[in-house]
Structures are given as C-alpha cells and as structure tokens.
OpenMM code with the backbone's topology and positions (N, CA, C; nanometers):
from openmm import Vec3, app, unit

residues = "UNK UNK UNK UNK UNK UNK UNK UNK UNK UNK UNK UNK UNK UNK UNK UNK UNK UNK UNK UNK UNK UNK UNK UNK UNK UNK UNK UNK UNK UNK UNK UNK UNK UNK UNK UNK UNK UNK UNK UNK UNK UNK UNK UNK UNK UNK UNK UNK UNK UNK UNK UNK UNK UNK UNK UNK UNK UNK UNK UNK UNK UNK UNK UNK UNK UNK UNK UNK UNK UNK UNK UNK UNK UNK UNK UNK UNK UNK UNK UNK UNK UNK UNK UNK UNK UNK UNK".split()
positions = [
    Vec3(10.4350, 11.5819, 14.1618),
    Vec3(10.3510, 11.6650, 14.0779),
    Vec3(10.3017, 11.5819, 13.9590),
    Vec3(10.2033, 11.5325, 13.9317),
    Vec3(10.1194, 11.4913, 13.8324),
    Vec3(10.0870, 11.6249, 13.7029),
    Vec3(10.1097, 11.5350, 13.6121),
    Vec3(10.0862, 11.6367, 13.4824),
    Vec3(10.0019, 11.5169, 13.3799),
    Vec3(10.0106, 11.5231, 13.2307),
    Vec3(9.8705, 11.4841, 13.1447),
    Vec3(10.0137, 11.4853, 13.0132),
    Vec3(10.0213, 11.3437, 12.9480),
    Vec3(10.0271, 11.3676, 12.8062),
    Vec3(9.9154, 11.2777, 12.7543),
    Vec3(9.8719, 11.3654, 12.6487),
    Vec3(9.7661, 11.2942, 12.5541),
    Vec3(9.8657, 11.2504, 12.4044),
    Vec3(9.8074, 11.1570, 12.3500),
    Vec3(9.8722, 11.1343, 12.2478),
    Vec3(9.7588, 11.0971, 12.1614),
    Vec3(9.7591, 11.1282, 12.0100),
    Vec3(9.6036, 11.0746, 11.9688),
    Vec3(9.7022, 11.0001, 11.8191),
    Vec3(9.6206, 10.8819, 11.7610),
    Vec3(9.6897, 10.8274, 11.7009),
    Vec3(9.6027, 10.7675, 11.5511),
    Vec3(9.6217, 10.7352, 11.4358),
    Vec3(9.5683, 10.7212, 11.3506),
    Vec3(9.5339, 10.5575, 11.3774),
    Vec3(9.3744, 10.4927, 11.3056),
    Vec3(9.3620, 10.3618, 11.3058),
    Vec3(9.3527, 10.2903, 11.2357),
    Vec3(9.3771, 10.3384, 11.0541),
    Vec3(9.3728, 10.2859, 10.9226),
    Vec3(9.2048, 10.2525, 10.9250),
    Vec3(9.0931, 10.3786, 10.9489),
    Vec3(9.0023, 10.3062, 10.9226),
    Vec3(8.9583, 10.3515, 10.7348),
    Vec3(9.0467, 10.4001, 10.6343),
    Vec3(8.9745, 10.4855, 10.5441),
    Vec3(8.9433, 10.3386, 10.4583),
    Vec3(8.8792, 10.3836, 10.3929),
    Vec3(8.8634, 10.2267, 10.3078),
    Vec3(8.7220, 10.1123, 10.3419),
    Vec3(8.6795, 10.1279, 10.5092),
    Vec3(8.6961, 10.0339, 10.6053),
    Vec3(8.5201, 10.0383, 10.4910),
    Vec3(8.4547, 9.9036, 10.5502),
    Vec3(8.3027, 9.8567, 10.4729),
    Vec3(8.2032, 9.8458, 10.5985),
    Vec3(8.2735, 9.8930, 10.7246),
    Vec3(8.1423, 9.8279, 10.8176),
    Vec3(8.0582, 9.9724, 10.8239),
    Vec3(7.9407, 9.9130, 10.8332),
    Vec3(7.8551, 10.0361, 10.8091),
    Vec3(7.8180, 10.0902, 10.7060),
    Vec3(7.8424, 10.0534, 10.6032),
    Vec3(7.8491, 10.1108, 10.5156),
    Vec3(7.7287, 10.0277, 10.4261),
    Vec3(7.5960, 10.0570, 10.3766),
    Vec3(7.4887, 9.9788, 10.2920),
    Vec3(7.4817, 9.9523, 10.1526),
    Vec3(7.6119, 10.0107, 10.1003),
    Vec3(7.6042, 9.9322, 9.9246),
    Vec3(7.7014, 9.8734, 9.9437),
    Vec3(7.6603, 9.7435, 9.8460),
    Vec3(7.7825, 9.6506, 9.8144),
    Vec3(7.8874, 9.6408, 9.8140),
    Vec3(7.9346, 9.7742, 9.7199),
    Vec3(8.0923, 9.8191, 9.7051),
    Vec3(8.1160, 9.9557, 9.7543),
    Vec3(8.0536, 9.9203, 9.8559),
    Vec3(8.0649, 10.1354, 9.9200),
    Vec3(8.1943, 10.0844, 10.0365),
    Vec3(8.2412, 10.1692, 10.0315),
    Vec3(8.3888, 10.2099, 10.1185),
    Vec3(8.3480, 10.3391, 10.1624),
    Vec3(8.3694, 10.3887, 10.3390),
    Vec3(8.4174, 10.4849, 10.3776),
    Vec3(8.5067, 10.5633, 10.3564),
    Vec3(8.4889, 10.6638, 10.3556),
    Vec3(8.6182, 10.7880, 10.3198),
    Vec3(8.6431, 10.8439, 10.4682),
    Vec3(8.7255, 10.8331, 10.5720),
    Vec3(8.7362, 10.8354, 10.7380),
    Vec3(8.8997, 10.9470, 10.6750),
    Vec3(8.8433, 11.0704, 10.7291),
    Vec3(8.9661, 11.1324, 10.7480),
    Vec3(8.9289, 11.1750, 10.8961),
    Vec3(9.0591, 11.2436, 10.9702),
    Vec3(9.0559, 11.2982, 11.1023),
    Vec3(9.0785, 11.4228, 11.0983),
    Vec3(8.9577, 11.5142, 11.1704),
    Vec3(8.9433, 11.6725, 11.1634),
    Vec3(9.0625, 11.7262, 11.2801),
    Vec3(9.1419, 11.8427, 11.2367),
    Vec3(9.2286, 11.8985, 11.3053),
    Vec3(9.2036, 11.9849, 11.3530),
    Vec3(9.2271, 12.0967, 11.5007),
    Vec3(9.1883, 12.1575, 11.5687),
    Vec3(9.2361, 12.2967, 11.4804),
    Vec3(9.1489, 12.4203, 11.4959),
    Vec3(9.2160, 12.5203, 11.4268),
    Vec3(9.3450, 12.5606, 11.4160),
    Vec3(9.4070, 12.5786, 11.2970),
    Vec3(9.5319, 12.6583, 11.2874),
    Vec3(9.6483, 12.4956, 11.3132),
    Vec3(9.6139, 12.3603, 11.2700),
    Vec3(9.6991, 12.2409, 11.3206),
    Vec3(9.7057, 12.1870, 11.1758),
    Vec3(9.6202, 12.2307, 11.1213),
    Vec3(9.6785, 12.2224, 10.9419),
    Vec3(9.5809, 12.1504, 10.8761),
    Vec3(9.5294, 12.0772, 10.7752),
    Vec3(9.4394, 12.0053, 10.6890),
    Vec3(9.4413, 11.8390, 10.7634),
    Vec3(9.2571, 11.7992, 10.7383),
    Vec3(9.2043, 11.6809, 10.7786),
    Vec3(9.3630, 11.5800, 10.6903),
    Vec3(9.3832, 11.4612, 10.7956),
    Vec3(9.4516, 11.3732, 10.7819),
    Vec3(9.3470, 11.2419, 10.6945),
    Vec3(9.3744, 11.2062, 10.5909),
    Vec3(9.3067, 11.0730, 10.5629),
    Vec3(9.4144, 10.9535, 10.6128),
    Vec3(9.2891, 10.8905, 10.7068),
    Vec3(9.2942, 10.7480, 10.8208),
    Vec3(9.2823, 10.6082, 10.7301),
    Vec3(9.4386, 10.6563, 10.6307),
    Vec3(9.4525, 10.5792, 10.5903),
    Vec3(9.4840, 10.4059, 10.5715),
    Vec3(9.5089, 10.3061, 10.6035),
    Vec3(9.5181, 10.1709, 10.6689),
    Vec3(9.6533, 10.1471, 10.6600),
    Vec3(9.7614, 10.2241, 10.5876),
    Vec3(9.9091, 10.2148, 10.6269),
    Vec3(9.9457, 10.2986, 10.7165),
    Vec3(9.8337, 10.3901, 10.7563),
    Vec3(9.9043, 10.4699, 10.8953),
    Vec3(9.8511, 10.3937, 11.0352),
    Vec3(9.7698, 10.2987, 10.9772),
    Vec3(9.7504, 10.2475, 11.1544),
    Vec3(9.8748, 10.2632, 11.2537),
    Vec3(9.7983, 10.3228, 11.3409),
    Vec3(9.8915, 10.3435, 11.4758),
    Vec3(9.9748, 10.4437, 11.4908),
    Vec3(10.0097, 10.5165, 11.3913),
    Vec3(10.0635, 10.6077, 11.3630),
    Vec3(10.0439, 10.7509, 11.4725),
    Vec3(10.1275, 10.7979, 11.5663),
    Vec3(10.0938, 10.8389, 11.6159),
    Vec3(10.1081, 11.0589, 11.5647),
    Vec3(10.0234, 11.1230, 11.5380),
    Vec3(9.9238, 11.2584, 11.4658),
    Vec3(9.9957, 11.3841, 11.5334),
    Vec3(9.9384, 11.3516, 11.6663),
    Vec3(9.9071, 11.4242, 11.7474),
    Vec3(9.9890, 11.4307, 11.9251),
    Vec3(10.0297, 11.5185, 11.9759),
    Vec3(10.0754, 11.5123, 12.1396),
    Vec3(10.0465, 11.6229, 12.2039),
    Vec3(9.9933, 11.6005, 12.2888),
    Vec3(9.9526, 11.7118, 12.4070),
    Vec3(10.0289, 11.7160, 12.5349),
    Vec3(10.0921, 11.8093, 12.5874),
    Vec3(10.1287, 11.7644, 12.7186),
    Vec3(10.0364, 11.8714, 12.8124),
    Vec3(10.0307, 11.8641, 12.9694),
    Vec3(9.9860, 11.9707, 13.0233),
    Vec3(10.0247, 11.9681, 13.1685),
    Vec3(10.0381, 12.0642, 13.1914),
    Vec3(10.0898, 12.1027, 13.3525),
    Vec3(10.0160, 12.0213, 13.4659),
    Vec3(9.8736, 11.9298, 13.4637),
    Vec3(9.8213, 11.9157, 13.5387),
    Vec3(9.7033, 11.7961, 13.4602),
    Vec3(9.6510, 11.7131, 13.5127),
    Vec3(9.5502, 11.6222, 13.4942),
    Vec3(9.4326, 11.7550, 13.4376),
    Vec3(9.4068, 11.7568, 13.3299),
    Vec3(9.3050, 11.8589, 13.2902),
    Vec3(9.3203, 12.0067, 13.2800),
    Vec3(9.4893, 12.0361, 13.2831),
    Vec3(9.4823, 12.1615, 13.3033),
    Vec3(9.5798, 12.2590, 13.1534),
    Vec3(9.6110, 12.3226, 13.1871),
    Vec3(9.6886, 12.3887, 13.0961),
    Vec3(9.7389, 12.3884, 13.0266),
    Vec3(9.7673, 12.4046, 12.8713),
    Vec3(9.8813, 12.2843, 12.7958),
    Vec3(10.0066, 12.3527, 12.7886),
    Vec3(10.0777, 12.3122, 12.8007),
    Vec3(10.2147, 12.3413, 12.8375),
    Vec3(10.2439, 12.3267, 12.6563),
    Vec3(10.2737, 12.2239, 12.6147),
    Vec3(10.3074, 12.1671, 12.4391),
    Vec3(10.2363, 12.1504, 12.3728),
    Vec3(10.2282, 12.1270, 12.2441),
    Vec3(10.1902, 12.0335, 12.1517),
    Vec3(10.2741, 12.0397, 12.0274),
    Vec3(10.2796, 11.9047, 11.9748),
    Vec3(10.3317, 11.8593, 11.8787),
    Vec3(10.2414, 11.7538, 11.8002),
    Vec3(10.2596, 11.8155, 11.6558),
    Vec3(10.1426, 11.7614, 11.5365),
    Vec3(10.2641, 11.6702, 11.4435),
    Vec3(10.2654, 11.5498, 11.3696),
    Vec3(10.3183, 11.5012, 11.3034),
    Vec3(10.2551, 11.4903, 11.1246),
    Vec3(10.3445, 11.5122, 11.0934),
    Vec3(10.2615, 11.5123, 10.9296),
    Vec3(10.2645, 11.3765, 10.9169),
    Vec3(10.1095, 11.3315, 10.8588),
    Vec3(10.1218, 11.1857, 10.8150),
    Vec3(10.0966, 11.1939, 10.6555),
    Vec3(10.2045, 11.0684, 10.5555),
    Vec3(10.1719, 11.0444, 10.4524),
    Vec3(10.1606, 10.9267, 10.4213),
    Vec3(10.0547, 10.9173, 10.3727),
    Vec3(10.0168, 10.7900, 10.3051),
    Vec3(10.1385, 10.7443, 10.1973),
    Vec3(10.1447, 10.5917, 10.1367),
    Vec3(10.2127, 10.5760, 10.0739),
    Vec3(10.1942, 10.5828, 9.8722),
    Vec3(10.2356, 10.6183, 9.8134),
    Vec3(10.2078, 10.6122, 9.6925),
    Vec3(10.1285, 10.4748, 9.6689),
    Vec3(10.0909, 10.5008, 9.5372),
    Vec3(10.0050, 10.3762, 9.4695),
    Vec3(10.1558, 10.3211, 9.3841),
    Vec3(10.1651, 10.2302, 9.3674),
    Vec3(10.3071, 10.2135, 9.2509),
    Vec3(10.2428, 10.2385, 9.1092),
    Vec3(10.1206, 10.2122, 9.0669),
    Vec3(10.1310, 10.2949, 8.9255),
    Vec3(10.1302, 10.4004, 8.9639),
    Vec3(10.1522, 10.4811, 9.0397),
    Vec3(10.1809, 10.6486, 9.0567),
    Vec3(10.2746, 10.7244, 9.0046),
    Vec3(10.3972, 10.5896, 8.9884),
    Vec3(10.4793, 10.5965, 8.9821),
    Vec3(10.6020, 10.7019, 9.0501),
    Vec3(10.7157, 10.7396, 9.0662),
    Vec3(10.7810, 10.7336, 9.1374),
    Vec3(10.7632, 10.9115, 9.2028),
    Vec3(10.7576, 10.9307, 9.3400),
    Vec3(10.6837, 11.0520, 9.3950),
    Vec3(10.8610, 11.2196, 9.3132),
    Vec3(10.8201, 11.3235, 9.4012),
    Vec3(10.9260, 11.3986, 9.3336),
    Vec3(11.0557, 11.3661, 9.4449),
    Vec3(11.1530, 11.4321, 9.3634),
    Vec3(11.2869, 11.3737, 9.3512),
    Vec3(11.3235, 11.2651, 9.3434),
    Vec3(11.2664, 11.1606, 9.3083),
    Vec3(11.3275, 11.0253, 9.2905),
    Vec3(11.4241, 11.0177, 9.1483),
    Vec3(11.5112, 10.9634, 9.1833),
    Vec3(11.6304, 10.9640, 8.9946),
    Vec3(11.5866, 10.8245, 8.9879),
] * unit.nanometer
topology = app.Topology()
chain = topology.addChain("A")
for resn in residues:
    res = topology.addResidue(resn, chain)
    for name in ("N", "CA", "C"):
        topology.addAtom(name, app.Element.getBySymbol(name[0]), res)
C-alpha cells in the first residue's frame, strides 16, 4: 500500500537582495499558512532547512490522514538583549 508524506521546509530566504532594484533593498520573504495553521512564518536565514510543516496521506494524492505544524523562531538580535525568563 503506497501512501504520501509531504514535508515543506523553510530556506532562509528573508533578507535575500536578488531581485530586488535598490541598492540597499532587502526582501521581506515570509511563508503564508493554510487557514486555521496559525500566523505567516518569517523565512528567516537561521531557519534554513528547518523543517514548518508535515502532511501525511492515505494514498499518493489522496486523503490526509495527519498533519503536523512546527513553530519556528528566529533567533534574538544580542542587543535585544536577553529574551523572557532568562536570570
């Protein structure tokens, strides 16, 4: 019996300059989430590879049996200084 996992994964493009026509212009690349899977992820360049998202399904194209969403966080800036609960 053949079944389907999808897995979709972050590529650190936020930041990225290609394409982009001013000098110092940077993309802002977040990834849109399917309804009710929670707020756009920013594709940030410390989450490369990071894997978001999993689908499984009963069949090559068919039914989804699962899914599982991963929260991604970017990492602080260090002048941010230290996130909550840190002593």
């Amino acid at each position: 019996m053949k079944s389907q996992r999808d897995t979709h994964y972050l590529r650190g493009m936020d930041g990225d300059r290609a394409g982009v026509k001013e000098e110092d212009g940077k993309k802002t690349v977040t990834v849109q989430l399917g309804e009710g899977e929670g707020t756009p992820i920013t594709d940030h360049e410390s989450l490369s590879g990071f894997s978001y998202k999993n689908g499984h399904f009963d069949k090559p194209g068919g039914k989804i049996l699962a899914k599982t969403r991963q929260q991604a966080l970017a990492p602080r800036n260090r002048q941010e200084g230290p996130g909550p609960g840190a002593r």
